[in-house]
C-alpha positions in Angstrom: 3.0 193.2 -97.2 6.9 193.1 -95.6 7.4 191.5 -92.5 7.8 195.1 -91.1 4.7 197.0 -92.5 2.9 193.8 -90.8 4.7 194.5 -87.7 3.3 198.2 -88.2 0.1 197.1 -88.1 0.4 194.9 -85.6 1.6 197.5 -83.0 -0.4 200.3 -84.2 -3.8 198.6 -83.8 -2.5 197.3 -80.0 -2.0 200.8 -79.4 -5.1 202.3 -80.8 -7.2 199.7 -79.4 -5.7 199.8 -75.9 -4.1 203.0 -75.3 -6.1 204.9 -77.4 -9.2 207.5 -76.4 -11.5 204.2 -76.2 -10.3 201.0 -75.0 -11.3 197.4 -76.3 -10.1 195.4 -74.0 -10.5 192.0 -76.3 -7.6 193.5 -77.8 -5.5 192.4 -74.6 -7.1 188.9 -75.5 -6.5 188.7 -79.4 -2.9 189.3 -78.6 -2.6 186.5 -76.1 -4.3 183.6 -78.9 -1.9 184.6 -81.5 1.3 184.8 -79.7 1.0 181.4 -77.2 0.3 177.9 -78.6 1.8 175.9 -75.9 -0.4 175.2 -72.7 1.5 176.1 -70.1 2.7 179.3 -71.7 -1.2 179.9 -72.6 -1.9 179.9 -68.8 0.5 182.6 -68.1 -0.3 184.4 -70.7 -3.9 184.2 -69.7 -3.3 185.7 -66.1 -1.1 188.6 -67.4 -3.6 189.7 -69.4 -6.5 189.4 -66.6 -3.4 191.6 -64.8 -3.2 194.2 -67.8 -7.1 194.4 -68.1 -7.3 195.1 -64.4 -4.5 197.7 -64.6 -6.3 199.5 -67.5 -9.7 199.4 -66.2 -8.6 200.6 -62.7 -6.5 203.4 -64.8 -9.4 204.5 -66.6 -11.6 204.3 -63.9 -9.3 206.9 -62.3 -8.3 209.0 -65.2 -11.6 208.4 -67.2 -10.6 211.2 -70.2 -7.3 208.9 -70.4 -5.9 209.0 -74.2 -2.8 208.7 -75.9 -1.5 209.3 -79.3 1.8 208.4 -81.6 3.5 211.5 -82.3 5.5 210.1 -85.5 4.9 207.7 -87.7 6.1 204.3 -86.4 9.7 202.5 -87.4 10.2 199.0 -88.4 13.1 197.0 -89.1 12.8 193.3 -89.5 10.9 192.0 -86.3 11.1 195.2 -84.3 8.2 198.3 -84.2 9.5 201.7 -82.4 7.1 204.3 -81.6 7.2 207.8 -79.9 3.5 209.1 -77.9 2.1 211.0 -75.6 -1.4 211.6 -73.7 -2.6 211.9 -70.4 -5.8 212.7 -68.7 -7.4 214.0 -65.1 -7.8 212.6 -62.3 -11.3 213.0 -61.4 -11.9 209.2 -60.5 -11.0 207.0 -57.8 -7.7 206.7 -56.1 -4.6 205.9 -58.2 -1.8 203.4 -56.6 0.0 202.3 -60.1 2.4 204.8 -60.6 6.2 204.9 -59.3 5.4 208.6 -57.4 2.8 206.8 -54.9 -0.7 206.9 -54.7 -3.4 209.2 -55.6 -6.3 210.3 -53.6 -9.3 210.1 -54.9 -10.6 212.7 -57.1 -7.3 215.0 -57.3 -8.3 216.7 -60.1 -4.8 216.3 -61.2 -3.7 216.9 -64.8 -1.2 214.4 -66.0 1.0 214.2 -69.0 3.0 211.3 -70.1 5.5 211.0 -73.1 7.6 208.5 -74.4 9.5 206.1 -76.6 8.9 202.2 -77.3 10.0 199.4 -78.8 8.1 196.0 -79.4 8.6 192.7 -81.3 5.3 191.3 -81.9 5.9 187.6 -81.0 4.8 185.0 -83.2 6.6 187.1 -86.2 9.9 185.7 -85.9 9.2 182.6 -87.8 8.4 184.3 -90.9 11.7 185.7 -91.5 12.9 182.0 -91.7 10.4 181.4 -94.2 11.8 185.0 -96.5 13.5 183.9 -99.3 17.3 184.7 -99.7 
């Protein structure tokens, strides 16, 4: 498999598994044993992902039919993944206070849409290109 179909697969099963219509948030956790070997950057790592598996249970909590979905097939070039999705869900759960328009009440019954483009470098990947012969 090329270093960019492995990338591929990377970010596609981060974004299935997290964003997706079910979340596993061991995902969050895989990610954070394969990318940190040092200590010290293990610790931080360990308390951003305590912060991303508190964002997305709160966000779920409050948007509980929450999903999202690549709209084209994912690019890759060398160490970088790009992706285009969308999803959304309603707000039928507890209030909201995550998103840059200010909080939600509780139970708005709001319908929300996002869409959008990004771009990831699955660390730990770099290496391997070093290792590519030629």
């Amino acid at each position: 498999m090329s270093i960019e179909q492995d990338n591929k697969a990377i970010v596609g099963r981060w974004f299935t598994s997290f964003w997706g219509k079910t979340c596993d948030l061991g995902i969050v956790d895989v990610n954070r044993r394969t990318r940190h070997a040092s200590a010290l950057l293990a610790a931080r790592a360990a308390a951003w992902s305590r912060r991303l598996q508190a964002f997305m249970t709160d966000f779920r909590k409050a948007f509980p039919d929450l999903n999202f979905w690549g709209v084209a097939d994912l690019i890759a070039e060398g160490d970088y993944v790009v992706g285009r999705w969308q999803g959304g869900g309603t707000h039928t759960g507890p209030g909201f206070n995550d998103f840059l328009v200010g909080r939600l009440p509780a139970a708005t019954g709001r319908k929300m849409h996002f869409t959008g483009n990004d771009g990831a470098a699955p660390e730990g990947r770099k290496d391997r290109r070093r290792d590519r012969p030629g």
